[in-house]
C-alpha positions, 0 to 999 in steps of 0.5 A: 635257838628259836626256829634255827636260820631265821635271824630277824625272827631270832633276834625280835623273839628273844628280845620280846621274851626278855621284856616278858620276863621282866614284866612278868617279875614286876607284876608278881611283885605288884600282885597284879595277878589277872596282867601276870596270867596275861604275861604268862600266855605271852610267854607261852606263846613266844617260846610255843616253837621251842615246845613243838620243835623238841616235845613234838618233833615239829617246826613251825614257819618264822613267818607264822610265828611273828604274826602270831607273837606280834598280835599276842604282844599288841593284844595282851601287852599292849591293850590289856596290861600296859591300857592300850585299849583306853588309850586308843579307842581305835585300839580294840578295832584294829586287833579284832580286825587283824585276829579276823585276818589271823584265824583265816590263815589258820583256817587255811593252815588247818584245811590246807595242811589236810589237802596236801596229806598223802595220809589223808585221802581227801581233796577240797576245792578252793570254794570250800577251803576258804569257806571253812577258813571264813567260818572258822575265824568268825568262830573263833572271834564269836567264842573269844567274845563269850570268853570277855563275858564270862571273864567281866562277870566271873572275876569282874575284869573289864574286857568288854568295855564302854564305847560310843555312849554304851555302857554295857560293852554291847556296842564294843562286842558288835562291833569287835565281832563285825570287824573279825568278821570283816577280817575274815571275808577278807582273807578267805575272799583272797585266798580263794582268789589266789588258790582258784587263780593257781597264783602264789598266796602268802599263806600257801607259801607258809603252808608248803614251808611247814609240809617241807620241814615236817615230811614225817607229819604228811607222808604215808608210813 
């Protein structure tokens, strides 16, 4: 049972999961090797909590999680395995936008988490933490770029592809890394928004779910 009460987040995981493995069969058995290693990270990411709450003692919020299971499905099912990405040219935007929105919230996760530590002996302002979550997600989105490049060039992959009369992918990665970028402003301007006005921001409320489920992880031994 995947994050004990959830029973929506339960039921969609598991049903992905089955998908998945299905997939993942038919793919080994066709030898499409580079779709079975992407239906493979899939997989890793839908049972992650199953990992983190038994290896790890940790538990991890539905609510993040089905964020994260549902941009890994749109982006690695969807866009490269079933050619969503050639399909819909508006594809590739709307996930870099949304990855722009999701590494934000795990900037916040990571920052956040440190302020709430008693372990640490440490406090950031609202400035700051949306900053780093900012600068964080465009890293992110920046390293993931270089990753489609080494990819076309080292196993000849198609992850950077034509747009707009551009051949050489260029005009695909400007405009993947403007969007997360864009993503990203708008997540930290909203956090910071939130957090400065002391007003209740979903991803705080994420944060302070996973501090009350891993006491053990903040509190002072």
């Amino acid at each position: 049972m995947i994050l004990g009460e959830n029973r929506v987040h339960r039921i969609l995981v598991l049903l992905l999961l089955l998908l998945m493995v299905v997939e993942w069969i038919v793919l080994l058995i066709d030898q499409r090797w580079l779709s079975s290693f992407l239906a493979t990270l899939t997989i890793a990411t839908l049972v992650s909590p199953v990992i983190f709450r038994h290896k790890m003692e940790m538990e991890i919020p539905a609510e993040f999680h089905i964020t994260a299971v549902v941009f890994i499905f749109a982006s690695l099912y969807l866009g490269e395995i079933q050619g969503f990405y050639h399909r819909f040219w508006w594809w590739d935007l709307v996930l870099h936008s949304s990855a722009g929105l999701l590494m934000g919230i795990v900037g916040f996760f990571l920052v956040y988490t440190l302020n709430e530590s008693k372990r640490v002996d440490l406090h950031m302002t609202p400035i700051f933490i949306s900053l780093f979550a900012c600068l964080f997600a465009v890293a992110i989105g920046t390293f993931w770029e270089i990753f489609e490049f080494s990819m076309d060039r080292l196993i000849g992959s198609n992850m950077q592809k034509p747009m707009l009369d551009d051949p050489s992918g260029l005009t695909d990665t400007m405009w993947d890394m403007i969007v997360n970028a864009i993503g990203a402003i708008i997540i930290s301007s909203l956090g910071w928004w939130y957090m400065k006005r002391k007003r209740t921001f979903f991803v705080r409320e994420w944060i302070r779910t996973f501090i009350r489920r891993n006491p053990e992880i903040f509190n002072k031994s």
